[in-house]
N, C-alpha and C positions, 0 to 999 in steps of 0.2 A: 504493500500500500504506500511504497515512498513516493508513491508518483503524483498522492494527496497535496505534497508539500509544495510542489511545484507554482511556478508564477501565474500562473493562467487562473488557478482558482485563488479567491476570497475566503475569508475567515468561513464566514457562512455557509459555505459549498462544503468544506469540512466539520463543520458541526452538523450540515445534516448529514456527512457520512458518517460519523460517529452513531447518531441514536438513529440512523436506518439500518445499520450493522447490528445495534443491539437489536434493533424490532426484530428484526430477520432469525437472528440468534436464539429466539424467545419463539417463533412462533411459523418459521418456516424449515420442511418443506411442506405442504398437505398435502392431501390423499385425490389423486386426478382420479378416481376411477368416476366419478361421474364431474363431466368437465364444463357443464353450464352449472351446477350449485360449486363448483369451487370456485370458478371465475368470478360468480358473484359474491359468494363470501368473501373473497379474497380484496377485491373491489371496496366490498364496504368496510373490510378491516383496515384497509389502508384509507382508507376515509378516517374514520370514526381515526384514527390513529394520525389525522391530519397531514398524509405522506401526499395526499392527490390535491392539496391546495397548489402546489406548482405545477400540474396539470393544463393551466386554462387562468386568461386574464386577458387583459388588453395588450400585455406582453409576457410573451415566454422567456422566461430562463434555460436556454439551453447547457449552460453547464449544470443549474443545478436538476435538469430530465438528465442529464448523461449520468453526471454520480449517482443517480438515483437507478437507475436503469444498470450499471455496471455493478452496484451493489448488490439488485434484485436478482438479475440473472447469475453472478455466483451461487448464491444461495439456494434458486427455485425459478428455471425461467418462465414455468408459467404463471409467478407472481408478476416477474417483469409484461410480458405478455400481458397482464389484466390492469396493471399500471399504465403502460405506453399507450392501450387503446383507448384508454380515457381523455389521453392526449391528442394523440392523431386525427379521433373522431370528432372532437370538438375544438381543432383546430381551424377550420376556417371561421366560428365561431367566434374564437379570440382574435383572430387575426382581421375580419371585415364584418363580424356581426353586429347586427345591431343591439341596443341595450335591451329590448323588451326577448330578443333571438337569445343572447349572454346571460340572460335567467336560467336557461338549461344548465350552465358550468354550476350553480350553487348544487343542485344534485348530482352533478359528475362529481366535482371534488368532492364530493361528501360521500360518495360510493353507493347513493341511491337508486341512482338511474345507469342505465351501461351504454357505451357509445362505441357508433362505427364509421368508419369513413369506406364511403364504395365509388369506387372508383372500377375497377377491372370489369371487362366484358368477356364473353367466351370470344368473343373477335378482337378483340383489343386488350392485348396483355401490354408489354412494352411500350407501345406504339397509344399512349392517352387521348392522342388529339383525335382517335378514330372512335372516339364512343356514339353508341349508335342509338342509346336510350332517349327518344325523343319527350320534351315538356311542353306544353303549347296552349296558348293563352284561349280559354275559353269564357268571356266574359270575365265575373270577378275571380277565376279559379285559372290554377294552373294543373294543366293533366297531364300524369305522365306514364308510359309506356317504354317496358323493355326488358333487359335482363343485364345483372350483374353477378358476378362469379368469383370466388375464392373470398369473398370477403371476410375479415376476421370478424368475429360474434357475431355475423351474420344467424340470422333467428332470435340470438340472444339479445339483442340491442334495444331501450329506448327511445333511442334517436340514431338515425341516421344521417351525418353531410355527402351529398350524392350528386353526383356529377352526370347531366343530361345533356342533349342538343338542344337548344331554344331556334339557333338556325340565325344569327344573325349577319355571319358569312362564314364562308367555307373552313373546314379544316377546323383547329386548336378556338377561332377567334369566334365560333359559334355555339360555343359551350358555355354555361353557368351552372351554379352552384346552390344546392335547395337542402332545407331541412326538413327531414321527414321522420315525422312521427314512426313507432315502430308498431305503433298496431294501426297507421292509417288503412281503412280500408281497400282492399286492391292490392296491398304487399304482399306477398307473398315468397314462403318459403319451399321453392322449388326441390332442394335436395341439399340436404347435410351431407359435408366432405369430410372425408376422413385422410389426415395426414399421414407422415409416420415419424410426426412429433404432435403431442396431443394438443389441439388446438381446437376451439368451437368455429369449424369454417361452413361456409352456406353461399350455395346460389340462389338467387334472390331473381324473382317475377314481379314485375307491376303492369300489372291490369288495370288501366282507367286509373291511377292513382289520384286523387283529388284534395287539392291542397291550394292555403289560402296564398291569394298575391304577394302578402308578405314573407311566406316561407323562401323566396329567393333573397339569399346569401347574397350581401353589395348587389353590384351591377348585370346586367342581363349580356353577356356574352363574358365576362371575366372570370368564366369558371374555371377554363385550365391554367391560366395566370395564379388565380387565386390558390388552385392545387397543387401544383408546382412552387408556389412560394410555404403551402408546408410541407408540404417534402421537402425541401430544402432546411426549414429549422428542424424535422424528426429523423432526418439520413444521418447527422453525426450520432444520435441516439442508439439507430441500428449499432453503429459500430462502437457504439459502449457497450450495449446488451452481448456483442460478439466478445468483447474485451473481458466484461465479465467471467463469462464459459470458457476463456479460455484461460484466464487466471487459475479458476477453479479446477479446470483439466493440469496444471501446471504443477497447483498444490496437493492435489492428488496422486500426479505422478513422483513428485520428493517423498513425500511421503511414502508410497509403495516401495519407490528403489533403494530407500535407507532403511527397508527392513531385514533384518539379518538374513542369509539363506543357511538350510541344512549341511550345504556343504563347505558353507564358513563364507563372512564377508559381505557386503551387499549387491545388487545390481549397480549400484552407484561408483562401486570402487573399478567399475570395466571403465574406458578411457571411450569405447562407444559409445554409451550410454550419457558420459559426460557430455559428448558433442553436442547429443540429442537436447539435451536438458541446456544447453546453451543455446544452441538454433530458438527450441520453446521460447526460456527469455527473453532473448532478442526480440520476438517475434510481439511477444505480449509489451514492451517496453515501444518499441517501436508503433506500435497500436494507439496506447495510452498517449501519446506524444501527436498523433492527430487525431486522435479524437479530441484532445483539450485544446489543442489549437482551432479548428473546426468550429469547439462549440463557444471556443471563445471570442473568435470572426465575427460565427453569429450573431453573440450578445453585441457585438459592436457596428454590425450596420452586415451589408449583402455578404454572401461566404460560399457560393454554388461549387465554386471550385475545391476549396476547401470541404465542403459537406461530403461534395461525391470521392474524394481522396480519401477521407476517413471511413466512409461506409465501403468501399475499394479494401482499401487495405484493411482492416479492421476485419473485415468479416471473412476474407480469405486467408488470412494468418489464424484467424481462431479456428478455421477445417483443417489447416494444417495442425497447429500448436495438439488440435483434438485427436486427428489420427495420429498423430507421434504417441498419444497417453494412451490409446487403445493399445498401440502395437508391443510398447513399451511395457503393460500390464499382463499380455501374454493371453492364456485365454481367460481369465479374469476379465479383459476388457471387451472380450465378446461377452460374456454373460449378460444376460437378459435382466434388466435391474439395478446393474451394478452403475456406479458414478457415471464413467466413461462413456457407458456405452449406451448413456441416456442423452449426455450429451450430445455423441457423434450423431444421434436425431434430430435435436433440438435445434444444433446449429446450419445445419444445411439451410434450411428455408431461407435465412437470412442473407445469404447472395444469391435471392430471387427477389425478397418483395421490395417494396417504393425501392424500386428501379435494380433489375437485375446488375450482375459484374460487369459485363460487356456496356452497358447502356450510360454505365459511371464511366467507362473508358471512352467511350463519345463525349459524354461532356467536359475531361479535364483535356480532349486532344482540343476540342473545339474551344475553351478556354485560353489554350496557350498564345502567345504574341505570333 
């Protein structure tokens, strides 16, 4: 944890990892076998335990989601996971909502209400500006029709921020942004996904969705604008939650290879093993170093380049750092349950979602002078 000390973060930033570390300690991991009552338990405990106040406001703190988020995910990433979507979903919310819209964050942060951001299409993975979910003004009402996919708490959700076609010109600049009730009539929960990291994921139907004028988020075409700018403040997040898991694969693996063997000595004392265990380091240390630069960009005005470099490297060092702790473990780290090999689950997803590896590698070339 010396990377706490480091200049990027504030006093603050380290006292909330201090008592997030105790929470954690006290009361993480819980039991996923059933994964919509733990997300919402989980949700309201870090409510009620006031961790989802920095969630959602007129401004996000992105250093203090990343410490919080690198904290959770060592610990239990599907705490982090029930943390981050509180964020995410009610991101454009803080970001261009209006005040009577930003009434929904008193019950995000408080872990009352559960939030999702939809964005993905079965046509439109990567590629946002192609969403085909049309909204269309029908009198005082806006209607909307279509389908979205893979969405996290998808089923689970209170509110939805959801990204449709309004049609005001082609491509990316015809898209806006609506809040949607989660039992508006007409939503529909097409089919629950199953990952193989436990996650509450859902393809979502709207049929005739009906919803008031005021449910569009800012302005009528600024919805991939608006989406993209938080992706942008929750991508270095991803790559703290990866930083986490891989901390936690790191400390798992000192620990395994500094146990004595039978036949005298540890795994620790082979000069192989050392390497490994240094590359790990490196890897996790190197991480930590853009992620806190990233999300300290952030706090300071635009960081796209920096966000997508953190979420880049950060998440693909953590599937490394993670298969070295498996391989490293032996078949211990195949076992089914065991630390590792719960990880080497968990982590995968995360060089897929708000914006796959290859799609951060288009934006840092596209970025350069």
């Amino acid at each position: 944890m010396d990377h706490l000390a480091w200049p990027f973060l504030e006093d603050r930033h380290r006292a909330l990892a201090a008592d997030l570390e105790a929470w954690c300690a006290r009361s993480l991991p819980v039991d996923h076998a059933d994964l919509d009552a733990a997300c919402r338990a989980l949700a309201r405990r870090l409510g009620d335990a006031g961790f989802l106040r920095i969630t959602g406001g007129e401004t996000l703190d992105v250093r203090a989601l990343c410490v919080a988020r690198e904290t959770l995910a060592f610990h239990d990433p599907l705490a982090d996971f029930a943390f981050a979507m509180q964020g995410l979903g009610t991101g454009a919310l803080s970001l261009f909502g209006t005040p009577a819209q930003r009434l929904w964050l008193d019950r995000t942060r408080g872990g009352e209400a559960i939030a999702a951001f939809a964005l993905t299409e079965p046509g439109s993975g990567s590629d946002a500006a192609s969403v085909a979910t049309t909204a269309r003004r029908d009198g005082g009402s806006w209607v909307l029709d279509g389908e979205k996919t893979w969405i996290s708490n998808g089923g689970l959700a209170d509110l939805y921020t959801l990204v449709a076609r309004t049609g005001e010109a082609p491509g990316a600049r015809g898209l806006s942004m609506f809040l949607v009730p989660g039992d508006a009539p007409g939503l529909q929960v097409a089919e629950r996904l199953d990952a193989m990291a436990p996650h509450p994921l859902a393809r979502l139907r709207l049929d005739g969705v009906r919803l008031p004028l005021d449910a569009l988020i800012g302005a009528a075409g600024a919805g991939f604008k608006q989406a993209m700018a938080v992706l942008d403040h929750f991508r270095p997040t991803v790559g703290a939650a990866a930083l986490g898991m891989a901390r936690r694969a790191l400390a798992e693996t000192l620990a395994w290879t500094a146990k004595p063997r039978p036949s005298g000595g540890t795994l620790r004392d082979h000069q192989i093993v050392q390497g490994h265990l240094a590359d790990m380091a490196l890897d996790v240390d190197a991480s930590a170093l853009l992620v806190q630069r990233a999300a300290w960009a952030r706090d300071r005005g635009r960081a796209t380049r920096e966000a997508a470099m953190a979420k880049l490297h950060a998440t693909e060092a953590a599937s490394r750092v993670i298969d070295t702790a498996v391989q490293l473990h032996g078949g211990e780290g195949v076992r089914k349950g065991s630390v590792v090999e719960s990880l080497y689950r968990d982590v995968r997803a995360l060089r897929i979602y708000e914006g796959a590896s290859d799609i951060q590698r288009l934006v840092i070339a596209r970025s350069l002078p």
